[in-house]
ZAVEXMAR-754030 format. One line per field, with one value per residue: residue in one letter; x negated, y negated, z of N, C-alpha, C in turn. Coordinates in Angstrom, 3 decimals. Atoms other than C-alpha are relative to their C-alpha. Example, Ala and Ser with C-alpha at 12.3 -4.5 7.8 and 13.67 -1.06 7.14 Angstrom:
2
residu <- (A;S)
n_px <- (-0.890;0.820)
n_py <- (1.190;1.190)
n_pz <- (0.000;-0.060)
ca_px <- (-12.300;-13.670)
ca_py <- (4.500;1.060)
ca_pz <- (7.800;7.140)
c_px <- (-0.900;0.770)
c_py <- (-1.200;-1.090)
c_pz <- (0.000;0.730)
END
This chain:
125
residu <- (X;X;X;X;X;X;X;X;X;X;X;X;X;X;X;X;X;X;X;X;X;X;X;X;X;X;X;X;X;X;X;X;X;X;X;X;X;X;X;X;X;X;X;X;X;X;X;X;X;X;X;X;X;X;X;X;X;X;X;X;X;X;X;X;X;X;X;X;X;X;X;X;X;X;X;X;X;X;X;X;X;X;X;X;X;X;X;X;X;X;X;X;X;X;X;X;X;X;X;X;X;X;X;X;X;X;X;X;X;X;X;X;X;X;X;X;X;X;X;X;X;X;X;X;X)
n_px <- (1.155;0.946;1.115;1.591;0.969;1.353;0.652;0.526;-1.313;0.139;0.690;-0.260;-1.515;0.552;1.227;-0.512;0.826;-0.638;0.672;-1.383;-0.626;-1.479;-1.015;0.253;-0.627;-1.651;-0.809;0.102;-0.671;-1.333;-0.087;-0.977;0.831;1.385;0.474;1.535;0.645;0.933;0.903;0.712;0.292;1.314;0.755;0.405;0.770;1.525;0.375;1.167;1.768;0.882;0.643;-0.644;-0.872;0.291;-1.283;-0.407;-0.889;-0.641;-0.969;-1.106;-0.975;-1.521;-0.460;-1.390;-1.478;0.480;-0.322;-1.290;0.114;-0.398;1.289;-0.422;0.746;0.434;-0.322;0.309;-0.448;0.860;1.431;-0.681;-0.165;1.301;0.818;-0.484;0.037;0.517;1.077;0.233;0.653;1.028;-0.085;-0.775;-1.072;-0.944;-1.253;-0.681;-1.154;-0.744;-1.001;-0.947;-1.406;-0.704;-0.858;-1.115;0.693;0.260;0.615;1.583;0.133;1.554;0.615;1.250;-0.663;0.256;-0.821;-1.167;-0.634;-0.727;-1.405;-0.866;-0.437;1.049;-0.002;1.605;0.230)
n_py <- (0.450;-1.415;0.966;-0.419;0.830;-0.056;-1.387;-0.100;0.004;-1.401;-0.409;1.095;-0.774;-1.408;0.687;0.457;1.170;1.664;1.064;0.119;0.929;-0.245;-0.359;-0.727;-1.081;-0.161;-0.297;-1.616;-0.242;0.487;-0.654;-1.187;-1.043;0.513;-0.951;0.059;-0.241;-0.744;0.901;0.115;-1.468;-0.172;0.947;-0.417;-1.336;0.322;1.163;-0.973;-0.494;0.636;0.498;1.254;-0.364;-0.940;-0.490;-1.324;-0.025;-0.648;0.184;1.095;-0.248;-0.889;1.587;0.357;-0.809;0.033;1.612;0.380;0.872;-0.735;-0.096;0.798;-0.940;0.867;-1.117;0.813;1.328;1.018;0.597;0.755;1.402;0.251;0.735;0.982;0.971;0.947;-0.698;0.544;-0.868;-0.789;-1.489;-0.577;-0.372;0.430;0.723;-0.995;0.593;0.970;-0.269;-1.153;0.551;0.946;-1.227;-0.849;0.864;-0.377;0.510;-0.605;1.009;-0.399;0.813;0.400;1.104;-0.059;-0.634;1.011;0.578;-0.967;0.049;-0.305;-1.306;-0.620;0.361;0.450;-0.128)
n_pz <- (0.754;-0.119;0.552;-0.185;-0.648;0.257;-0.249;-0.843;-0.767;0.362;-0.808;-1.017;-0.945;-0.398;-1.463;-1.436;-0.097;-0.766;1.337;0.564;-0.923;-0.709;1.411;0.683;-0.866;0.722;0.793;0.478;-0.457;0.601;1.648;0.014;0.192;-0.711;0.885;0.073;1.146;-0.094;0.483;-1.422;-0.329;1.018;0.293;-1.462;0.452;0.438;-1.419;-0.839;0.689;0.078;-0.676;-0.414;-1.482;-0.598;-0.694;0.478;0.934;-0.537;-1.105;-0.018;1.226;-0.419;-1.055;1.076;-0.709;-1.751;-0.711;0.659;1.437;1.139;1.557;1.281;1.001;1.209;1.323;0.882;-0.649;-0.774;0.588;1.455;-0.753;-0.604;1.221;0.671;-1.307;0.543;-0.378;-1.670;-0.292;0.421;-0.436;0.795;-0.734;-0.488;1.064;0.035;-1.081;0.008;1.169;-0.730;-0.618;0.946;0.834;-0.819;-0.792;-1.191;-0.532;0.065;-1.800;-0.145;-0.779;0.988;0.080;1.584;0.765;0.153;1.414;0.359;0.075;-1.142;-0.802;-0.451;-1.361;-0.437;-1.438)
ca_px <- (19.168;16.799;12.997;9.269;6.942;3.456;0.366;-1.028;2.717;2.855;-0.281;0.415;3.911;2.007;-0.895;1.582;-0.607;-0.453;-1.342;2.501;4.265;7.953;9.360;8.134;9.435;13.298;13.208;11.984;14.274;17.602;16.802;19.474;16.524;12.901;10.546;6.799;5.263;3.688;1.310;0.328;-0.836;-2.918;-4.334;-4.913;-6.641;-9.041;-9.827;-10.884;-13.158;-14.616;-15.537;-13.340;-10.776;-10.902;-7.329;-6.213;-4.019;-2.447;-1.355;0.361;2.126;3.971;4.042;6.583;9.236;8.232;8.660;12.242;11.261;11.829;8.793;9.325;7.750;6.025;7.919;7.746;9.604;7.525;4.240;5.865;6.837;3.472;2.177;5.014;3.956;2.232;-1.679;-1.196;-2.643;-5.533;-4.904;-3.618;-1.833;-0.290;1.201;2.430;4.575;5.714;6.821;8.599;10.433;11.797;12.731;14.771;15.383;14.434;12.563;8.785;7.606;4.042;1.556;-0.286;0.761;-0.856;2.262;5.056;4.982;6.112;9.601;12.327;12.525;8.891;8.974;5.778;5.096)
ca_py <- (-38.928;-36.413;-37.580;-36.462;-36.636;-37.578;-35.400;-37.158;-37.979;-34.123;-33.356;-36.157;-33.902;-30.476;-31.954;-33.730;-36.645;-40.586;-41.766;-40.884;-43.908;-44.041;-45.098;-42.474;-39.819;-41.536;-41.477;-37.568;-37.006;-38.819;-37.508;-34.761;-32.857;-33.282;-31.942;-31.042;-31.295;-28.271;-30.789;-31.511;-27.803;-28.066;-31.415;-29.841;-26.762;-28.822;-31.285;-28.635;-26.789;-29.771;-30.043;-33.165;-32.054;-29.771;-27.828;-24.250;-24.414;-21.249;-22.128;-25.249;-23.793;-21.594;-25.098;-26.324;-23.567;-23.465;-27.559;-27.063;-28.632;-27.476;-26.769;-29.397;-27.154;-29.223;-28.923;-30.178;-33.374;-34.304;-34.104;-35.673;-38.743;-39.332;-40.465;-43.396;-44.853;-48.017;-47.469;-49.135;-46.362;-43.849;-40.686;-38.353;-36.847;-39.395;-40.850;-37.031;-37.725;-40.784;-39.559;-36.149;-38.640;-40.796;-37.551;-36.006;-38.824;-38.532;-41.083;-40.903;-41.609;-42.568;-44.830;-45.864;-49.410;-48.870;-46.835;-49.542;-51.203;-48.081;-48.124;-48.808;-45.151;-45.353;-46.168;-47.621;-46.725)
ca_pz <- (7.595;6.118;6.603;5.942;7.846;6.613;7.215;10.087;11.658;11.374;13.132;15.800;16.911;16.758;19.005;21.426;20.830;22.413;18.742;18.100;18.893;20.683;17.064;15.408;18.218;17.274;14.307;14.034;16.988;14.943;12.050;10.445;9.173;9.630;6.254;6.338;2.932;1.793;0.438;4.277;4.630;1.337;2.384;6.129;4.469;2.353;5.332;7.419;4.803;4.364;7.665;8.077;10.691;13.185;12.336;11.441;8.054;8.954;12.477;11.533;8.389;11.230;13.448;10.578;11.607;15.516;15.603;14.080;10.637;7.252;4.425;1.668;-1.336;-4.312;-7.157;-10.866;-9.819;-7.361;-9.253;-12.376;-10.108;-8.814;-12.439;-12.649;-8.788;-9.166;-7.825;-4.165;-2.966;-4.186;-1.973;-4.173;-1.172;0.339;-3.425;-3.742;-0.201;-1.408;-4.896;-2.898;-0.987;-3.706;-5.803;-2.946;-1.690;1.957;4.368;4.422;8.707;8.221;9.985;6.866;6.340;2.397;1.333;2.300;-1.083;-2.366;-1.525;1.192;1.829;3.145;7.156;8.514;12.342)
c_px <- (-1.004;-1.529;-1.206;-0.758;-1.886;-0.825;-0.516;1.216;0.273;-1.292;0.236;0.873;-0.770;-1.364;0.632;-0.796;0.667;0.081;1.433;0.693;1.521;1.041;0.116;0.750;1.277;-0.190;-0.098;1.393;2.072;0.294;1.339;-0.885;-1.338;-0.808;-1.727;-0.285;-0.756;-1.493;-0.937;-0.593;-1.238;-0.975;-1.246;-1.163;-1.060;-0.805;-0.885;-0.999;-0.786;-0.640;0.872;0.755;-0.288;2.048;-0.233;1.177;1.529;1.031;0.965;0.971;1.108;0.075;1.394;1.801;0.106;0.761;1.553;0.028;0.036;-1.375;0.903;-1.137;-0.355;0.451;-0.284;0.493;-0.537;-1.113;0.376;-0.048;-1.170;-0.772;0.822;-0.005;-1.304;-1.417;-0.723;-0.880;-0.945;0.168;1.061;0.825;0.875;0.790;1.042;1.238;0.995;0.969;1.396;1.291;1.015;1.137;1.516;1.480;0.052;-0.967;-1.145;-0.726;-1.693;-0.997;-0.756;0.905;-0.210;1.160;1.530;-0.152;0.345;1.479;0.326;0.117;-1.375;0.341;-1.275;0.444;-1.124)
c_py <- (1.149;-0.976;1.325;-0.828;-0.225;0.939;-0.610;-0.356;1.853;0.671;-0.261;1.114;1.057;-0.212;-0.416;-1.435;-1.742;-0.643;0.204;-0.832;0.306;-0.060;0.794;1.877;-0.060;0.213;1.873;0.578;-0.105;0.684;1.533;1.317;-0.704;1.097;-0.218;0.443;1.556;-0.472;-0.533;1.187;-0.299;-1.119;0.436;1.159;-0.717;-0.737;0.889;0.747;-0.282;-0.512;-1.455;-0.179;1.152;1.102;1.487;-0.132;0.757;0.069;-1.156;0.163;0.793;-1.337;-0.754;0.305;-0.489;-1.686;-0.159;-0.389;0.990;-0.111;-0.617;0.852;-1.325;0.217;-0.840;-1.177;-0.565;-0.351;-1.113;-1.794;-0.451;-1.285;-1.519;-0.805;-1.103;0.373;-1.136;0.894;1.002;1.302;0.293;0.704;-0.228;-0.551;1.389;-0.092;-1.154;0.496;1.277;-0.416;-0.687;0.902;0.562;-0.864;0.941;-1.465;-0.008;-0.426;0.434;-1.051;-1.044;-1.123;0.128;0.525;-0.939;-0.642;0.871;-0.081;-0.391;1.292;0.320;-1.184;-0.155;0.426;-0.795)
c_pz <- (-0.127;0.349;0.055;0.442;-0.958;0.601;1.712;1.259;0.657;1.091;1.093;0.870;0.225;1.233;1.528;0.109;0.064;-1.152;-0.834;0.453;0.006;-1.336;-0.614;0.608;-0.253;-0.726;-0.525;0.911;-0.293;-0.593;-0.277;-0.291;-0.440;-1.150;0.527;-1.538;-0.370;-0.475;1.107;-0.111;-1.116;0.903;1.460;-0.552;-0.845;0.814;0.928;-0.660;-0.136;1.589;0.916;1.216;0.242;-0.093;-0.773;-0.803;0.375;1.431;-0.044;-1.258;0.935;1.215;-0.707;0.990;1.926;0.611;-0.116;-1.243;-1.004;-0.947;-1.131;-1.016;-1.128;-0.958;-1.744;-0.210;0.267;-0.565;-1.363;0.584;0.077;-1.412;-0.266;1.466;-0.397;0.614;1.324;0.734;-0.987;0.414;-0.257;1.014;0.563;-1.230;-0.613;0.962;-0.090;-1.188;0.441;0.531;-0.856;-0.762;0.723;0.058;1.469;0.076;-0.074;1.074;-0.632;0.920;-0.795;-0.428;-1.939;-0.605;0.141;-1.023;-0.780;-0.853;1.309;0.962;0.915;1.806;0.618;1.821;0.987)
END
């Protein structure tokens, strides 16, 4: 099974943090391959300019490789998709993750209960 992870699934593993629950540890741990959005990285890099989170863009773009995971790149697919998802959601970053996954396909491990009407391929935690 390939899957992506969402942005804050994603932080959660690079932190080591309790706010990752035991499901979310199988299914990254099952998984055949494990993607990080590069769309996380942007969303991480405007988050912190704004003040919002406290992370370093740069250190978690080489957290990707380091964790074992693969850089999912944005490509004209994925944004294309985005415009024909129904408007369950509002954040343009997480309906980018959802459309990425659909395209590939791939899984999508997130916490955000808003993106399960999506699709099947999206995994709530």
């Amino acid at each position: 099974m390939r899957l992506l992870l969402d942005t804050h699934i994603f932080l959660w593993v690079v932190a080591d943090s309790a706010l990752l629950r035991p499901a979310a540890r199988h299914w990254i741990e099952s998984a055949d391959e494990v993607f990080v959005s590069a769309a996380s990285i942007w969303e991480i890099a405007i988050k912190a300019r704004l003040g919002k989170i406290d992370a370093d863009a740069q250190e978690l773009e080489a957290a990707i490789a380091a964790s074992g995971f693969t850089e999912l790149p944005v490509r004209a697919a994925h944004a294309k998709g985005v415009a024909t998802l129904p408007m369950h959601h509002a954040d343009p970053f997480d309906r980018l993750l959802v459309a990425q996954a659909m395209a590939e396909p791939m899984r999508l491990l997130t916490a955000d209960a808003a993106l399960t009407p999506y699709s099947e391929l999206v995994l709530r935690v």
